[in-house]
N, CA, C and O atoms as a GROMACS GRO file, in nm:
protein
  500
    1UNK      N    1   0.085  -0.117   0.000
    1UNK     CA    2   0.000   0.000   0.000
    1UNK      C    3   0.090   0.124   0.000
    1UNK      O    4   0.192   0.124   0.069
    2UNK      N    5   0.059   0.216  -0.067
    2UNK     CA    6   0.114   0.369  -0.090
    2UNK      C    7   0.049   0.408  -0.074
    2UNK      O    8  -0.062   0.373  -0.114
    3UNK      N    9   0.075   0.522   0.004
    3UNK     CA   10  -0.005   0.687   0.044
    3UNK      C   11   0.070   0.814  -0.014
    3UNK      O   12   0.193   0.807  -0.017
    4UNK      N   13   0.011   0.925  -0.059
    4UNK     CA   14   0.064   1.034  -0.059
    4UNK      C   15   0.131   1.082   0.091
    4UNK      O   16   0.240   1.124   0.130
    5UNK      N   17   0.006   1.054   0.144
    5UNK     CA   18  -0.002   1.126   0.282
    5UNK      C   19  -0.069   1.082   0.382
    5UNK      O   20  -0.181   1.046   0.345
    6UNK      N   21  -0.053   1.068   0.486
    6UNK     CA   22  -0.129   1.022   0.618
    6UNK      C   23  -0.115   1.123   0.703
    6UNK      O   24  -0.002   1.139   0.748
    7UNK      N   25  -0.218   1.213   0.745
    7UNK     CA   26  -0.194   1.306   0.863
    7UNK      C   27  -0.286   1.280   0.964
    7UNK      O   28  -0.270   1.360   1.056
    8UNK      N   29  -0.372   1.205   0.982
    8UNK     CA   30  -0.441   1.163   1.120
    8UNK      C   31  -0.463   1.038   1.098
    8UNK      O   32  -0.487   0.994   0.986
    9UNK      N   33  -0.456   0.946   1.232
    9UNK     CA   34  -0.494   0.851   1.237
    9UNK      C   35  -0.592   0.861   1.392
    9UNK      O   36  -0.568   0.925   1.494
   10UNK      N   37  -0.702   0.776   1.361
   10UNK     CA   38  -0.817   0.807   1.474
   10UNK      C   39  -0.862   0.669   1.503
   10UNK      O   40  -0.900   0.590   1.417
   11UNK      N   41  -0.853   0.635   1.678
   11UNK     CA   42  -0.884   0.511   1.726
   11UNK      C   43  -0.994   0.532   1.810
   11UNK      O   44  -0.993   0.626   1.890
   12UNK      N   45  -1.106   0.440   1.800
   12UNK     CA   46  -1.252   0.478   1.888
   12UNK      C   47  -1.238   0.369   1.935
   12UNK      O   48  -1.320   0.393   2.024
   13UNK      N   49  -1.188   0.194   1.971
   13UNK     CA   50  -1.204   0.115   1.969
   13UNK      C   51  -1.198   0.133   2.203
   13UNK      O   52  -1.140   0.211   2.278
   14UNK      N   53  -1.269   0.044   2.222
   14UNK     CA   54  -1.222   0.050   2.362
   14UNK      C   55  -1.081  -0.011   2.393
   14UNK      O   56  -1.048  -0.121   2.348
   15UNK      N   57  -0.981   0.084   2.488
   15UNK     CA   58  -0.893   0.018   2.517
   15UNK      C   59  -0.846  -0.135   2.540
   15UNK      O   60  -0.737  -0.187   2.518
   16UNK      N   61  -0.970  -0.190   2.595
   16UNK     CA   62  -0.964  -0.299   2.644
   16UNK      C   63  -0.986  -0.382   2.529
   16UNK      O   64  -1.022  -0.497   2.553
   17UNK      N   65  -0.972  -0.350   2.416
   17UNK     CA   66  -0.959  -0.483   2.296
   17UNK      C   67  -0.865  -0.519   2.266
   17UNK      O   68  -0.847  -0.630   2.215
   18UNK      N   69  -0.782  -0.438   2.286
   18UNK     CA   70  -0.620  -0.465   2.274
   18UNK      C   71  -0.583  -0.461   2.114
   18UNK      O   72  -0.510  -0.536   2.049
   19UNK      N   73  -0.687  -0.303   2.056
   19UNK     CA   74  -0.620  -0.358   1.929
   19UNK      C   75  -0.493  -0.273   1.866
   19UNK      O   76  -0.439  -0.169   1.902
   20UNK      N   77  -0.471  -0.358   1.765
   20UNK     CA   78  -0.331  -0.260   1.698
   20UNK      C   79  -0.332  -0.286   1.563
   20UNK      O   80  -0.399  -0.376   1.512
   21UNK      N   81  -0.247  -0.195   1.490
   21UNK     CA   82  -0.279  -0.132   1.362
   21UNK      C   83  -0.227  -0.304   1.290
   21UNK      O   84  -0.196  -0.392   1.370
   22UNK      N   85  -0.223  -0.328   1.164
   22UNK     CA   86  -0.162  -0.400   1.108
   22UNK      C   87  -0.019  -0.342   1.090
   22UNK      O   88   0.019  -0.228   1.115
   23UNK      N   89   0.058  -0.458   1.036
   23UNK     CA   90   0.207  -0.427   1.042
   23UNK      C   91   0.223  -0.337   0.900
   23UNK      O   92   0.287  -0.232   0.916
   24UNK      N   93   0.179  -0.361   0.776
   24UNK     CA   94   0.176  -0.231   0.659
   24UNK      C   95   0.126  -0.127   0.716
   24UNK      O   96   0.213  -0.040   0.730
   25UNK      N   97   0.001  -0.089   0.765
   25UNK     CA   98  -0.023   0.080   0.859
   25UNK      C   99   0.112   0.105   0.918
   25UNK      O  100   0.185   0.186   0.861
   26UNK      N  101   0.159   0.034   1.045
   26UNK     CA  102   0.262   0.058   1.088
   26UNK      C  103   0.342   0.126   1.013
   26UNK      O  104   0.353   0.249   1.011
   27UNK      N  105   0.409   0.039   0.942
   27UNK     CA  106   0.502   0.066   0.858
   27UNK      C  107   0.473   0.246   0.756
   27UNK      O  108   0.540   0.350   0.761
   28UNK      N  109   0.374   0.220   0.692
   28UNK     CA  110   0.293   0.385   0.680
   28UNK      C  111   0.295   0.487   0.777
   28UNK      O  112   0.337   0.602   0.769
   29UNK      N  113   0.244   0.425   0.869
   29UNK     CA  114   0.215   0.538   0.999
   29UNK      C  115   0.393   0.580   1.057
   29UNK      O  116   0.415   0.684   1.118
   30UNK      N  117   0.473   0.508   1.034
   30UNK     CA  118   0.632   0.562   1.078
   30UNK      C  119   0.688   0.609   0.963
   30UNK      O  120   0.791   0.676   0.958
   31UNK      N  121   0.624   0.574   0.871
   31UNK     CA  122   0.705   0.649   0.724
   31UNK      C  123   0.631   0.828   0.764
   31UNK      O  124   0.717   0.916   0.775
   32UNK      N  125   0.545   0.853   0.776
   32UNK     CA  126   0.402   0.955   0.764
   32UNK      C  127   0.419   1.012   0.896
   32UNK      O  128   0.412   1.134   0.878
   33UNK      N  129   0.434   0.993   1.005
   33UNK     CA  130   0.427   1.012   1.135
   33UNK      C  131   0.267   1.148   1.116
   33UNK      O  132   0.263   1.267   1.082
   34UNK      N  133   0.189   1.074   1.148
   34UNK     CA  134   0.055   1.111   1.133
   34UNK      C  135   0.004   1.184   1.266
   34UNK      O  136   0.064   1.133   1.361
   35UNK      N  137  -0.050   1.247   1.293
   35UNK     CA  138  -0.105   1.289   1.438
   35UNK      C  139  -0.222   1.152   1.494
   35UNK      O  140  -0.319   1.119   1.426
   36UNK      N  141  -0.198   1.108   1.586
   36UNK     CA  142  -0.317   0.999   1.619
   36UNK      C  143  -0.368   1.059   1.727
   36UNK      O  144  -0.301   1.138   1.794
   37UNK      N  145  -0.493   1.028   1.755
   37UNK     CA  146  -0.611   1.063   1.823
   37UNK      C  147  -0.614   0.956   1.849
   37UNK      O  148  -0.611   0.875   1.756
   38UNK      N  149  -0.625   0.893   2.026
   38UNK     CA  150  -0.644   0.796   2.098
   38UNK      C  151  -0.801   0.822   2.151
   38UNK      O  152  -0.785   0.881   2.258
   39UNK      N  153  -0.952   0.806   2.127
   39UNK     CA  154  -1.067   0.815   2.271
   39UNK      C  155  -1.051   0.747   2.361
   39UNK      O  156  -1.081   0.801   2.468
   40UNK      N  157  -1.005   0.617   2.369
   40UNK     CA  158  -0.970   0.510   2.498
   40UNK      C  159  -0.880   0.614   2.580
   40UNK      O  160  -0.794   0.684   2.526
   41UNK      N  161  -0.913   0.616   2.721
   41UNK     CA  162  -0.858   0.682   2.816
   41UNK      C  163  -0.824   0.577   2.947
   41UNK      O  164  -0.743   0.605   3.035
   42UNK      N  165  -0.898   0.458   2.943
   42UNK     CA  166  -0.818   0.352   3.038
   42UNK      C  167  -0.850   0.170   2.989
   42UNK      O  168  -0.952   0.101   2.985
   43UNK      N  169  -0.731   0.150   2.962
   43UNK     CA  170  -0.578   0.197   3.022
   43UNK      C  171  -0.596   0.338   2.949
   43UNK      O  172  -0.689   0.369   2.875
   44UNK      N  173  -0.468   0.429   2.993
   44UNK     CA  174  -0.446   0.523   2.918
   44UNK      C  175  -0.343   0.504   2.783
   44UNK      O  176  -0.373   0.561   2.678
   45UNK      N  177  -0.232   0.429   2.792
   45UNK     CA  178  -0.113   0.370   2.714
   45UNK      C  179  -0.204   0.242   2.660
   45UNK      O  180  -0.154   0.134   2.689
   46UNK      N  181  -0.335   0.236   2.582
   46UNK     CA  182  -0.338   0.097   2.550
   46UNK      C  183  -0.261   0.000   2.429
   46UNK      O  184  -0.160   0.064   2.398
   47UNK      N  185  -0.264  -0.074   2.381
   47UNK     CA  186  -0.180  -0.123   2.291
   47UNK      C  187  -0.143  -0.042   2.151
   47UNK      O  188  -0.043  -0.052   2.080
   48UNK      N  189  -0.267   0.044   2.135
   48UNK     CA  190  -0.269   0.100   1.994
   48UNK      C  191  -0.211   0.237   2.066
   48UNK      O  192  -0.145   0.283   1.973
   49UNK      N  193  -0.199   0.312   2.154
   49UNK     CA  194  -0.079   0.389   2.169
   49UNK      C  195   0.066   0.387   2.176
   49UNK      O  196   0.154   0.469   2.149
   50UNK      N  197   0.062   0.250   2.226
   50UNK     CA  198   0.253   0.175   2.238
   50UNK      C  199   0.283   0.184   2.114
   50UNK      O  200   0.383   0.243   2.073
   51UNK      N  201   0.182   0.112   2.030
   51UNK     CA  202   0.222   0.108   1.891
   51UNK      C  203   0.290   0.181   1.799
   51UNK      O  204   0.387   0.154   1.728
   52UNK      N  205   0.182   0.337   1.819
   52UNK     CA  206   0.210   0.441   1.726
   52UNK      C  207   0.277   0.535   1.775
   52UNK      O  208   0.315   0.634   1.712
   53UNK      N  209   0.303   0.505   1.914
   53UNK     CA  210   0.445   0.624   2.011
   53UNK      C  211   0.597   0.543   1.954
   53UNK      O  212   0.704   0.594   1.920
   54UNK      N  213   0.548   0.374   1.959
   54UNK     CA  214   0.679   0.330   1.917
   54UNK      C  215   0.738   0.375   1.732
   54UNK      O  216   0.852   0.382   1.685
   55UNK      N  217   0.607   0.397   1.670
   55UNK     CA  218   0.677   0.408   1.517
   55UNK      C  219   0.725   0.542   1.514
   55UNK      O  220   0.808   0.567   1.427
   56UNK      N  221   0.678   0.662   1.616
   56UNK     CA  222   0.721   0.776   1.599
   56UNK      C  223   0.614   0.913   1.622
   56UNK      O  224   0.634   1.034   1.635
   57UNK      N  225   0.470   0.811   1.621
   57UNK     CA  226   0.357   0.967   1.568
   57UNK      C  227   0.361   1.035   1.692
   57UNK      O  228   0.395   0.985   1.799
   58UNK      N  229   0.326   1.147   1.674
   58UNK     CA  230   0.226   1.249   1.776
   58UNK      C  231   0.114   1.175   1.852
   58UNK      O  232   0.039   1.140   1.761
   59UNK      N  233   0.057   1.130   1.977
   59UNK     CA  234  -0.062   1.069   2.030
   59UNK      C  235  -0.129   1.185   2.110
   59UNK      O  236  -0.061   1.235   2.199
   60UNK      N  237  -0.271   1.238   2.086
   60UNK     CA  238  -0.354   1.247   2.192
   60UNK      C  239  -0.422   1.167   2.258
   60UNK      O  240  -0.512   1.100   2.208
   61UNK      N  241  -0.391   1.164   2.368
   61UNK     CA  242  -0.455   1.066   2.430
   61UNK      C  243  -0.577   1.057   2.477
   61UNK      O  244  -0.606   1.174   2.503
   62UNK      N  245  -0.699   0.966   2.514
   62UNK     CA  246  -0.772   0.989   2.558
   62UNK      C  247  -0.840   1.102   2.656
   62UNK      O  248  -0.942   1.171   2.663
   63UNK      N  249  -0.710   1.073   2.734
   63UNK     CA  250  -0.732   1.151   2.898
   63UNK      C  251  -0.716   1.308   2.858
   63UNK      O  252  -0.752   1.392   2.940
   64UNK      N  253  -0.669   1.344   2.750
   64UNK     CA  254  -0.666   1.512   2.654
   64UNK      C  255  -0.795   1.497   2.600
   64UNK      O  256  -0.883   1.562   2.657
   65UNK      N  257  -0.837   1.412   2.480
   65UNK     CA  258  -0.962   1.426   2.462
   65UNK      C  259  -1.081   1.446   2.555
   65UNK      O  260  -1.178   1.520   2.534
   66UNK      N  261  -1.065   1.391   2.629
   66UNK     CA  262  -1.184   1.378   2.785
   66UNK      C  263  -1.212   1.543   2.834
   66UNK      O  264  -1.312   1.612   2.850
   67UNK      N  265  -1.037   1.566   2.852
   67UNK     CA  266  -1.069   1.663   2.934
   67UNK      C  267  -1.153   1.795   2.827
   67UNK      O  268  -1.246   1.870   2.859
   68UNK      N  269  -1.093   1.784   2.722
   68UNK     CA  270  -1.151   1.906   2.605
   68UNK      C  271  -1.282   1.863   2.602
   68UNK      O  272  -1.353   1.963   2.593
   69UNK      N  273  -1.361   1.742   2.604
   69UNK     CA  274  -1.473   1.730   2.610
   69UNK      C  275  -1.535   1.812   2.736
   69UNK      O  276  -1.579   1.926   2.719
   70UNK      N  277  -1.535   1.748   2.870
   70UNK     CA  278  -1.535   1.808   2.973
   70UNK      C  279  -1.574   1.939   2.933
   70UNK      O  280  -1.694   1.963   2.917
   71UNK      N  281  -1.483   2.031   2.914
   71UNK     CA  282  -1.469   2.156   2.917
   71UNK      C  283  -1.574   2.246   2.832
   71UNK      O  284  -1.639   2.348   2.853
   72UNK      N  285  -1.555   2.136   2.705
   72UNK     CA  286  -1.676   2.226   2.630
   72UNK      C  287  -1.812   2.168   2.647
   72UNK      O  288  -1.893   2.194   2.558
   73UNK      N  289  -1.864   2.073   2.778
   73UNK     CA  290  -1.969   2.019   2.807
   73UNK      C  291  -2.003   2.161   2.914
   73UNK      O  292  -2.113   2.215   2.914
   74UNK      N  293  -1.885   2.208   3.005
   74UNK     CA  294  -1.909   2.288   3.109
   74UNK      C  295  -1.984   2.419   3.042
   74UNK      O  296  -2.098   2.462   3.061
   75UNK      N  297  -1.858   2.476   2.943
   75UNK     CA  298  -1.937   2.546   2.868
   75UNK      C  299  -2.069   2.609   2.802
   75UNK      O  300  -2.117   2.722   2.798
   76UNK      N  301  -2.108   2.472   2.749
   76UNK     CA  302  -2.242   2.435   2.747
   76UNK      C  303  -2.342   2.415   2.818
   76UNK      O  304  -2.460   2.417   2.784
   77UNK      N  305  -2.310   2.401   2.892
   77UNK     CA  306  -2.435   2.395   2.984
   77UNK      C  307  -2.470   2.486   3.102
   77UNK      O  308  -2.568   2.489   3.177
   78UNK      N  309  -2.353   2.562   3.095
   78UNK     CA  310  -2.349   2.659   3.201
   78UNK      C  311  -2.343   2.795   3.108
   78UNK      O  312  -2.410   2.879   3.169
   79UNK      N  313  -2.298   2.846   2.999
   79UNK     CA  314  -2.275   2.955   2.946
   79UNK      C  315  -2.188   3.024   2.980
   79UNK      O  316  -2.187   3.136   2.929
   80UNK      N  317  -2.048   2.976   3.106
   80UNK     CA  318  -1.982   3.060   3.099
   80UNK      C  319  -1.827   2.973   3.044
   80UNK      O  320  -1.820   2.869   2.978
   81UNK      N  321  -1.734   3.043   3.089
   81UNK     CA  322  -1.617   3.006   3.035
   81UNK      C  323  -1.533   2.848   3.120
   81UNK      O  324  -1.517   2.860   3.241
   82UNK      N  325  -1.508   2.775   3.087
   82UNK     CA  326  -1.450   2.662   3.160
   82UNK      C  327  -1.371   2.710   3.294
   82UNK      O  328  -1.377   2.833   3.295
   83UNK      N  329  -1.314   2.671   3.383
   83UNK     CA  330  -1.188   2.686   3.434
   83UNK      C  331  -1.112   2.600   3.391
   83UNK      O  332  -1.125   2.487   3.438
   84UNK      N  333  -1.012   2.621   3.293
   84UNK     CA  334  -0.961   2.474   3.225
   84UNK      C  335  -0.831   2.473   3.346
   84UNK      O  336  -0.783   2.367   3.386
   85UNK      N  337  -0.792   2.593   3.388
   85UNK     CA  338  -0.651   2.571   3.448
   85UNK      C  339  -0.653   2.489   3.568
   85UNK      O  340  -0.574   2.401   3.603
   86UNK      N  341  -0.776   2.541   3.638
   86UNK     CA  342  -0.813   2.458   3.737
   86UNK      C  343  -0.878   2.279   3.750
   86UNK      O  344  -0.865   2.185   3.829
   87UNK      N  345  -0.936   2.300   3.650
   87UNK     CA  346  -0.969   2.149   3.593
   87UNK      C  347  -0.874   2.083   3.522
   87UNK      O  348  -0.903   1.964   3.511
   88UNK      N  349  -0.784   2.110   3.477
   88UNK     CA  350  -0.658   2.059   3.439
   88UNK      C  351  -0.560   2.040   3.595
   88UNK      O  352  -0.506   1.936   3.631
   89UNK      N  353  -0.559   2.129   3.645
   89UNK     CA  354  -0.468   2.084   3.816
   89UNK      C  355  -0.570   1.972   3.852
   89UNK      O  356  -0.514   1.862   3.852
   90UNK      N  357  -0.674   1.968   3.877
   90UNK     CA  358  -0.793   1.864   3.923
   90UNK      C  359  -0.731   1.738   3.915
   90UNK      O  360  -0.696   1.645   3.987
   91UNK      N  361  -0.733   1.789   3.750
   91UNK     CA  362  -0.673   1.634   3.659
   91UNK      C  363  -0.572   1.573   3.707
   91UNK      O  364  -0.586   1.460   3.755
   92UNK      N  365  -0.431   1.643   3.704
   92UNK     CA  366  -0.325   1.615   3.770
   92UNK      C  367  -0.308   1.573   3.883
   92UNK      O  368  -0.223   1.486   3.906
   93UNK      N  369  -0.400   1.636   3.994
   93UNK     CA  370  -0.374   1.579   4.137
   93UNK      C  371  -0.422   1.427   4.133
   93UNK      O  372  -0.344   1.332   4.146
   94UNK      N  373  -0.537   1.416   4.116
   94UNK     CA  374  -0.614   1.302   4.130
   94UNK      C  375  -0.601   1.187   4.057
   94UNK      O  376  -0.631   1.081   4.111
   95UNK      N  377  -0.546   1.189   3.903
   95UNK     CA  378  -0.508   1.068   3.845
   95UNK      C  379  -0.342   1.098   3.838
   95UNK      O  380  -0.383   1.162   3.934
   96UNK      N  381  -0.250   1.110   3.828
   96UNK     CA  382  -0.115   1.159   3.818
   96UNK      C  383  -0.013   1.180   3.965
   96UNK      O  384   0.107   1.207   3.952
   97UNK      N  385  -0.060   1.169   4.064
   97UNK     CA  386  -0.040   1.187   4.190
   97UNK      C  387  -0.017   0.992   4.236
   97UNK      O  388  -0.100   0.902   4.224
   98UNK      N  389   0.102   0.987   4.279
   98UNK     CA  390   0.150   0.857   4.348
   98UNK      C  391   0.029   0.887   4.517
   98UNK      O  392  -0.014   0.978   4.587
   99UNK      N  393   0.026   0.757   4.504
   99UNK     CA  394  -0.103   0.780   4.617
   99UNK      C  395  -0.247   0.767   4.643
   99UNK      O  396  -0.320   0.726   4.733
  100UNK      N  397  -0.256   0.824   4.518
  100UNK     CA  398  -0.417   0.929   4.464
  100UNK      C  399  -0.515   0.812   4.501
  100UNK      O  400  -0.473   0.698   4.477
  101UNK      N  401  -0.637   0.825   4.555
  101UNK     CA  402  -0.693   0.732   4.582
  101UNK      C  403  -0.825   0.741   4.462
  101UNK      O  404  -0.938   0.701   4.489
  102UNK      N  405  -0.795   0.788   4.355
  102UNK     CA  406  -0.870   0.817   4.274
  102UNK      C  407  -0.877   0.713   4.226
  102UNK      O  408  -0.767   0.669   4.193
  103UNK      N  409  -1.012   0.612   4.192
  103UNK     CA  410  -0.977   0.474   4.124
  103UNK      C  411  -0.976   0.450   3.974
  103UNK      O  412  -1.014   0.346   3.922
  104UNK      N  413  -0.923   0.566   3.901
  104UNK     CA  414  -0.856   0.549   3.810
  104UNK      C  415  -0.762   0.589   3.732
  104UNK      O  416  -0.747   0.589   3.610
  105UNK      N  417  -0.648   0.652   3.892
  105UNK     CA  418  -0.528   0.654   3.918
  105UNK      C  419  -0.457   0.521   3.846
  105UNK      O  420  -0.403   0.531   3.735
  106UNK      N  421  -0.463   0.414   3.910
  106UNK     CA  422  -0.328   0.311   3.872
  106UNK      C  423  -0.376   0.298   3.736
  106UNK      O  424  -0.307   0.232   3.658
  107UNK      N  425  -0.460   0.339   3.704
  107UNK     CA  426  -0.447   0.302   3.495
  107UNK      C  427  -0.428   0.391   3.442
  107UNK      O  428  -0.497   0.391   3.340
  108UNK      N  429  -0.369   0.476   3.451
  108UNK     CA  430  -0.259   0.620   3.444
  108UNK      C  431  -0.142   0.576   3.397
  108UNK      O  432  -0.111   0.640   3.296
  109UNK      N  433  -0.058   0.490   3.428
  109UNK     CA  434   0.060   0.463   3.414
  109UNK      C  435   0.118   0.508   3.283
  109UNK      O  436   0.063   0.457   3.185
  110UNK      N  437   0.230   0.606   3.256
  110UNK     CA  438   0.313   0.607   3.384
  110UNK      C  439   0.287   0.744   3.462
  110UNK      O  440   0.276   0.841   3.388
  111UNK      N  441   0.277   0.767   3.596
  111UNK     CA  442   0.206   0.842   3.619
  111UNK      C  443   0.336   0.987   3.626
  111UNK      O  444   0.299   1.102   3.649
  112UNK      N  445   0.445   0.961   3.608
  112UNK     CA  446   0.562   1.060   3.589
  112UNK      C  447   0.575   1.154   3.484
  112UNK      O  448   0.627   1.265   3.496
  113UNK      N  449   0.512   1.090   3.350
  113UNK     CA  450   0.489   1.184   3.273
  113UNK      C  451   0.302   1.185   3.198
  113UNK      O  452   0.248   1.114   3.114
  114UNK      N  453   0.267   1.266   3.258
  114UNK     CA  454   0.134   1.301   3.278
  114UNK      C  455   0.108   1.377   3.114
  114UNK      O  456   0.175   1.476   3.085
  115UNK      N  457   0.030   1.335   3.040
  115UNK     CA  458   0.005   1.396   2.919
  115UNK      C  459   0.072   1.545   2.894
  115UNK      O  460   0.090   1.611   2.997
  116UNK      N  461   0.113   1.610   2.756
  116UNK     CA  462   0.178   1.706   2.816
  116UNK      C  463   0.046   1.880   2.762
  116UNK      O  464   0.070   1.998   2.783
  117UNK      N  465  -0.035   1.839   2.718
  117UNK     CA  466  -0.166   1.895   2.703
  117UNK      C  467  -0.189   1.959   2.833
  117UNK      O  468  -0.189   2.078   2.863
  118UNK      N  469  -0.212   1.833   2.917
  118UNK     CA  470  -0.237   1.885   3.025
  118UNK      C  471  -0.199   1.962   3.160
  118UNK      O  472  -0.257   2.019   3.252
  119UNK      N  473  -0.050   1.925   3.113
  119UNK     CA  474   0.028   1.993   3.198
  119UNK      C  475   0.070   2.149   3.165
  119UNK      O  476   0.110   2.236   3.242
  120UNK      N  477   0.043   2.155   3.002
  120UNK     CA  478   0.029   2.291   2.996
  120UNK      C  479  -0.063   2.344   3.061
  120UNK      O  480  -0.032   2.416   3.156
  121UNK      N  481  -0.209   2.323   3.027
  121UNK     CA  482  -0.318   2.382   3.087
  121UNK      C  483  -0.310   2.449   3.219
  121UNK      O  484  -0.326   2.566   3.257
  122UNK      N  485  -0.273   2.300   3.296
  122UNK     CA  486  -0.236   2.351   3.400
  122UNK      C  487  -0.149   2.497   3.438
  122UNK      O  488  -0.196   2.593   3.500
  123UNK      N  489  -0.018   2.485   3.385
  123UNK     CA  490   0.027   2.554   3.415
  123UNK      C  491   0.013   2.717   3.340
  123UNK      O  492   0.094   2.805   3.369
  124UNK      N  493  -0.088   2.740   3.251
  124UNK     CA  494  -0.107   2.854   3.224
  124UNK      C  495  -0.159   2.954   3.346
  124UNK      O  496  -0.253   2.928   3.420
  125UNK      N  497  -0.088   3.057   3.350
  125UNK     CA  498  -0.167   3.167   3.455
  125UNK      C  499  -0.313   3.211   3.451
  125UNK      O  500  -0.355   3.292   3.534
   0.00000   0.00000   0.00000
């Protein structure tokens, strides 16, 4: 298979199927290094992220998608502006935090480097 171009690749599948691309995508998807869009958020790393972090792409991960959902649900339904900075620290303490009794903390892993979406957010003033 030949492509001109591959610039997104998009996975809806639940984490828990364990699926992964075929080995020609692969092979495409590291020639292309495509932006992928993960929705599975736990696990957060499921197989089809190992995959396409190992050939090289860009991954959003679920737990980025979630939260942008989130945000523009708050939006919506309230009419005013999110607190993303604060709902982004939220994020961080509670799943990303060694400890966290949040129960879906340990499917975070690894919890050292915490999406980096979100750690911007966070840290905007």
């Amino acid at each position: 298979m030949s492509l001109g171009r591959l610039d997104f690749i998009i996975c809806t599948l639940p984490g828990s199927t364990g699926y992964v691309l075929p080995d020609d995508v692969v092979a495409i998807a590291a020639q292309h290094k495509p932006v992928v869009v993960e929705a599975s958020y736990i696990p957060r790393h499921t197989a089809f992220v190992k995959q396409v972090a190992a050939a090289g792409c860009d991954v959003v991960e679920g737990i980025e998608m979630l939260f942008e959902q989130g945000c523009a649900q708050c939006e919506t339904w309230t009419g005013a502006a999110a607190s993303r900075r604060q709902i982004a620290k939220s994020l961080l303490a509670a799943l990303f935090t060694r400890g966290s009794d949040h129960p879906a903390s340990s499917k975070m892993e690894p919890l050292d480097t915490p999406p980096k979406a979100i750690q911007l957010e966070a840290a905007v003033p």
